[in-house]
Z-matrix of the N, CA and C atoms (Angstrom, degrees):
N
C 1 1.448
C 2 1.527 1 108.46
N 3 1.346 2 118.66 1 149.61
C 4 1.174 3 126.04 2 -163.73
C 5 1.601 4 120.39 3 -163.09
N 6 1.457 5 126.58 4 113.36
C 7 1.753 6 129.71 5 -163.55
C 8 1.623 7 97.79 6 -94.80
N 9 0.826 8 134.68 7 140.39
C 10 1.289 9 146.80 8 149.95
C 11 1.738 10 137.25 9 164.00
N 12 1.117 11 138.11 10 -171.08
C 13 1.346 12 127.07 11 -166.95
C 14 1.442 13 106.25 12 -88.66
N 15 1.051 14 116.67 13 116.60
C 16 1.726 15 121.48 14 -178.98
C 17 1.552 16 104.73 15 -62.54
N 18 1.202 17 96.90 16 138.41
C 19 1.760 18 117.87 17 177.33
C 20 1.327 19 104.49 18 -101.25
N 21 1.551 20 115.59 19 133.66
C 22 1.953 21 108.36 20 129.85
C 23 0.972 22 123.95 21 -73.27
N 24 1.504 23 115.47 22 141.52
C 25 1.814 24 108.17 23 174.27
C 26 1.627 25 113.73 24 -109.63
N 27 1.246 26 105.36 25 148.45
C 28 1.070 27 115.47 26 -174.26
C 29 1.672 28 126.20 27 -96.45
N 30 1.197 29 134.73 28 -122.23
C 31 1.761 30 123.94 29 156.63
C 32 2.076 31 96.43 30 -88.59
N 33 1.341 32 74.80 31 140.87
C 34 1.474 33 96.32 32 176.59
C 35 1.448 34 125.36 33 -140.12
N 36 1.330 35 125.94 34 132.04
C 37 1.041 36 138.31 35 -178.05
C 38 1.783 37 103.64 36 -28.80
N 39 1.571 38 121.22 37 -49.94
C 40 1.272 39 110.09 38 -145.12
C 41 1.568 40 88.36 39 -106.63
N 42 1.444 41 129.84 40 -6.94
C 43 1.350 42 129.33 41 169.18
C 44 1.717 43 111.02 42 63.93
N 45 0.920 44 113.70 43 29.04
C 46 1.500 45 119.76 44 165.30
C 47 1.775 46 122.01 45 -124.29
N 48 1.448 47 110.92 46 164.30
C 49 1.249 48 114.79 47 -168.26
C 50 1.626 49 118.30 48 49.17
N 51 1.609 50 110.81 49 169.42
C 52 1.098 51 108.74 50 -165.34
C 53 2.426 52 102.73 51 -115.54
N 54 1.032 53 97.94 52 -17.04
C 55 1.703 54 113.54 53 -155.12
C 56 1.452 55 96.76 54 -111.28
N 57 1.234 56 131.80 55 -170.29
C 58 1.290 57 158.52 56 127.04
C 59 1.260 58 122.28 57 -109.86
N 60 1.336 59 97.85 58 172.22
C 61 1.805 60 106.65 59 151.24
C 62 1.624 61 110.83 60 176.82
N 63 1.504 62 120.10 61 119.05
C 64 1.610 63 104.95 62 -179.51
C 65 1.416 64 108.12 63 -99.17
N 66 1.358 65 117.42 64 122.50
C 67 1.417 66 138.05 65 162.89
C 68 1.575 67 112.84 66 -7.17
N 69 1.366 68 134.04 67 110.62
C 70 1.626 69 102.32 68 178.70
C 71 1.788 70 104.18 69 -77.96
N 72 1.245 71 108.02 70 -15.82
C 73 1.355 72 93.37 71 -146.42
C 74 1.844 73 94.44 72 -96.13
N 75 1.433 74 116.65 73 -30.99
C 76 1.147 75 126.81 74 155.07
C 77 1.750 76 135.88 75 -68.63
N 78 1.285 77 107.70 76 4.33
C 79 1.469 78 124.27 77 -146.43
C 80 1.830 79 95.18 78 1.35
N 81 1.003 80 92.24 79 96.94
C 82 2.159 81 95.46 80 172.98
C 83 1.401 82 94.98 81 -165.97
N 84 1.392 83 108.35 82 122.73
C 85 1.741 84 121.72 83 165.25
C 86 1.414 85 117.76 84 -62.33
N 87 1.246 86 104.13 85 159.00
C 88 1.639 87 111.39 86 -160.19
C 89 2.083 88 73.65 87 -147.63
N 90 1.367 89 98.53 88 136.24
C 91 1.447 90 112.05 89 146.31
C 92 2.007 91 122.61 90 -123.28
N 93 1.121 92 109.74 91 129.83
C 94 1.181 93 115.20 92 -135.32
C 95 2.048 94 105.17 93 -125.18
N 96 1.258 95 105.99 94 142.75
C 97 1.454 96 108.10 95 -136.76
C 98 1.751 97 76.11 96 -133.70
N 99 1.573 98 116.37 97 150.33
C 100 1.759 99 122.27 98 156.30
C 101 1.674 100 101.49 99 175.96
N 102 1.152 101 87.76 100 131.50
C 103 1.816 102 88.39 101 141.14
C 104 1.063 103 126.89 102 -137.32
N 105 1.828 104 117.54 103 49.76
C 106 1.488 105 127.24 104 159.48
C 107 1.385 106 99.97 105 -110.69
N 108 1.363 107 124.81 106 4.72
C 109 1.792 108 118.33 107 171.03
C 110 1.465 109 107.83 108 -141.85
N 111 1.675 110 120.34 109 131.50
C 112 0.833 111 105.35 110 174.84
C 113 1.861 112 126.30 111 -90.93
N 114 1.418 113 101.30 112 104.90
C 115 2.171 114 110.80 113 -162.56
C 116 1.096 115 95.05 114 -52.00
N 117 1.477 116 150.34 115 -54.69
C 118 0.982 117 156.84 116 -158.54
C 119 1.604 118 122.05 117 -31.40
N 120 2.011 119 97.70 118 -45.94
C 121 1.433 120 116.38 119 -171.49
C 122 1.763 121 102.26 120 -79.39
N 123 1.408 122 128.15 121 -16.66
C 124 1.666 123 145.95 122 178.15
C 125 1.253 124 114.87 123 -97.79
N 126 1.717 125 104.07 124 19.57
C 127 2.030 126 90.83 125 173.91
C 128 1.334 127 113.59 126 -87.24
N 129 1.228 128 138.62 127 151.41
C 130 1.229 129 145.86 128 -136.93
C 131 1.649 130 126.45 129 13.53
N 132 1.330 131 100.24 130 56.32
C 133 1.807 132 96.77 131 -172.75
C 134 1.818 133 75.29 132 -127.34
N 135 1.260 134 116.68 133 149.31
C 136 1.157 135 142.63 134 144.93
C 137 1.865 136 115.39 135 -48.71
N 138 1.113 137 96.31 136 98.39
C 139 1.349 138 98.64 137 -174.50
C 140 1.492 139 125.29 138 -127.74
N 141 1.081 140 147.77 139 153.18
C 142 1.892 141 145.86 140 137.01
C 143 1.194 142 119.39 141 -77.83
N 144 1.686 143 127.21 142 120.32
C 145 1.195 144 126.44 143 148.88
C 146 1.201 145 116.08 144 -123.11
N 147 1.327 146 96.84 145 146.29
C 148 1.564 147 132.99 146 170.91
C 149 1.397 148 114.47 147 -77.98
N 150 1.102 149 134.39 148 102.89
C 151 1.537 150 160.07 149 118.63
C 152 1.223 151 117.31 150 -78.31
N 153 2.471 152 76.33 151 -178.84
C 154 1.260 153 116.35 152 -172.70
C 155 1.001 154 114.30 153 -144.62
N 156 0.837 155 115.59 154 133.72
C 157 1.962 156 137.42 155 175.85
C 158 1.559 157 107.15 156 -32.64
N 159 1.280 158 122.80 157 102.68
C 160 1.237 159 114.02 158 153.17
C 161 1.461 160 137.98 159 -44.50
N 162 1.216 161 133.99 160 111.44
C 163 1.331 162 128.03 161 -160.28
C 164 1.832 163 110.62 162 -63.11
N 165 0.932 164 134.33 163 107.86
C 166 1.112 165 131.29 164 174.39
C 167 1.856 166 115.75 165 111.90
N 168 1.276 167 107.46 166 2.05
C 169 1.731 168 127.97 167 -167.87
C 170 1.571 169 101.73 168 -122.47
N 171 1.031 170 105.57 169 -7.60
C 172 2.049 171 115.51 170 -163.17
C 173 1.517 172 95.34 171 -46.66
N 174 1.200 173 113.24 172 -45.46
C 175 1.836 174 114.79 173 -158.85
C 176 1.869 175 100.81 174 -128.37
N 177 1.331 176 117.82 175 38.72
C 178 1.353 177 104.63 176 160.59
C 179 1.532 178 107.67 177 70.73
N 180 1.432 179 127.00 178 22.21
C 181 1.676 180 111.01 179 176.10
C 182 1.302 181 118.99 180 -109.23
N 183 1.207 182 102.90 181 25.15
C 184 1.643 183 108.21 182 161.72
C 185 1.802 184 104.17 183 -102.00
N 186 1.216 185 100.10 184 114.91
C 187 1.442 186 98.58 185 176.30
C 188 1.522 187 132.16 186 46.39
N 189 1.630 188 112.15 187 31.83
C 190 1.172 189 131.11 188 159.41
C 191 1.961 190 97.10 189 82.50
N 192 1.133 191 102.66 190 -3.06
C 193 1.819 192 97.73 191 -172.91
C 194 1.563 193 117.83 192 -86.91
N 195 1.069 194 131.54 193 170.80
C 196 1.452 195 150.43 194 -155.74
C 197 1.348 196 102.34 195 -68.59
N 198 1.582 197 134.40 196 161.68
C 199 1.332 198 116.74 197 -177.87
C 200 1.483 199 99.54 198 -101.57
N 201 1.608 200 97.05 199 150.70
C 202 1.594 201 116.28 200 -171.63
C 203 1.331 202 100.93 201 -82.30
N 204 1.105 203 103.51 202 167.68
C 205 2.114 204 119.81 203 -171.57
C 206 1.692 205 87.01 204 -151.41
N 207 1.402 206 89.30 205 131.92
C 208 1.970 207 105.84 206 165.48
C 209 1.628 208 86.48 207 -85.50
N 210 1.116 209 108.16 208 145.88
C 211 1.813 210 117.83 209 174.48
C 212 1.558 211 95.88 210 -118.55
N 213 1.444 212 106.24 211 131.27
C 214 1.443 213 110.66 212 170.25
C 215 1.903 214 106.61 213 -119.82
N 216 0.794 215 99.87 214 7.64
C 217 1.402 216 97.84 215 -172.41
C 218 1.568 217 100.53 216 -162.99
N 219 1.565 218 113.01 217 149.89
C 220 1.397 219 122.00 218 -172.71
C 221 1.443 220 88.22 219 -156.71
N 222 1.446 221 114.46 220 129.59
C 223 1.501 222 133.45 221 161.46
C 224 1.611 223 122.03 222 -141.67
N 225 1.408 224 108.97 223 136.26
C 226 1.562 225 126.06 224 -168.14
C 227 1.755 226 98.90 225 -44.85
N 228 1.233 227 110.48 226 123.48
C 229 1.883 228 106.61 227 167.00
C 230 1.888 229 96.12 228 -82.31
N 231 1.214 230 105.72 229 156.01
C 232 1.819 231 115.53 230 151.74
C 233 1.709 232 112.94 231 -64.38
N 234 1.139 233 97.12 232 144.61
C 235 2.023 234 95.56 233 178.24
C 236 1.518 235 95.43 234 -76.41
């Protein structure tokens, strides 16, 4: 689980996932992957999602980038 302002991503060094989001409470980026939600409709809204650890992305060793999370769920945070 994870609070913060959902990103689009653009070209990226590590070429994975499609979203962001940095943790507030962890300050640590998450790039963030689904096709049971559509992220697209949550870019810049203050949000929580619920993930899961990409198997093999957990710690950023694909191409030096942030670890990916499958998102199965997305709900509005309070500001």
């Amino acid at each position: 689980m994870a609070t913060g302002t959902m990103e689009r991503l653009d070209i990226t060094s590590y070429q994975y996932g499609s979203h962001a989001i940095t943790d507030e409470a962890a300050v640590a980026l998450y790039v963030l992957d689904s096709d049971l939600v559509d992220l697209d409709s949550y870019v810049d809204q203050r949000v929580t999602v619920y993930n899961t650890l990409v198997p093999g992305y957990e710690s950023g060793q694909v191409e030096g980038g942030p670890p990916l999370v499958y998102v199965t769920e997305v709900v509005p945070a309070p500001l």
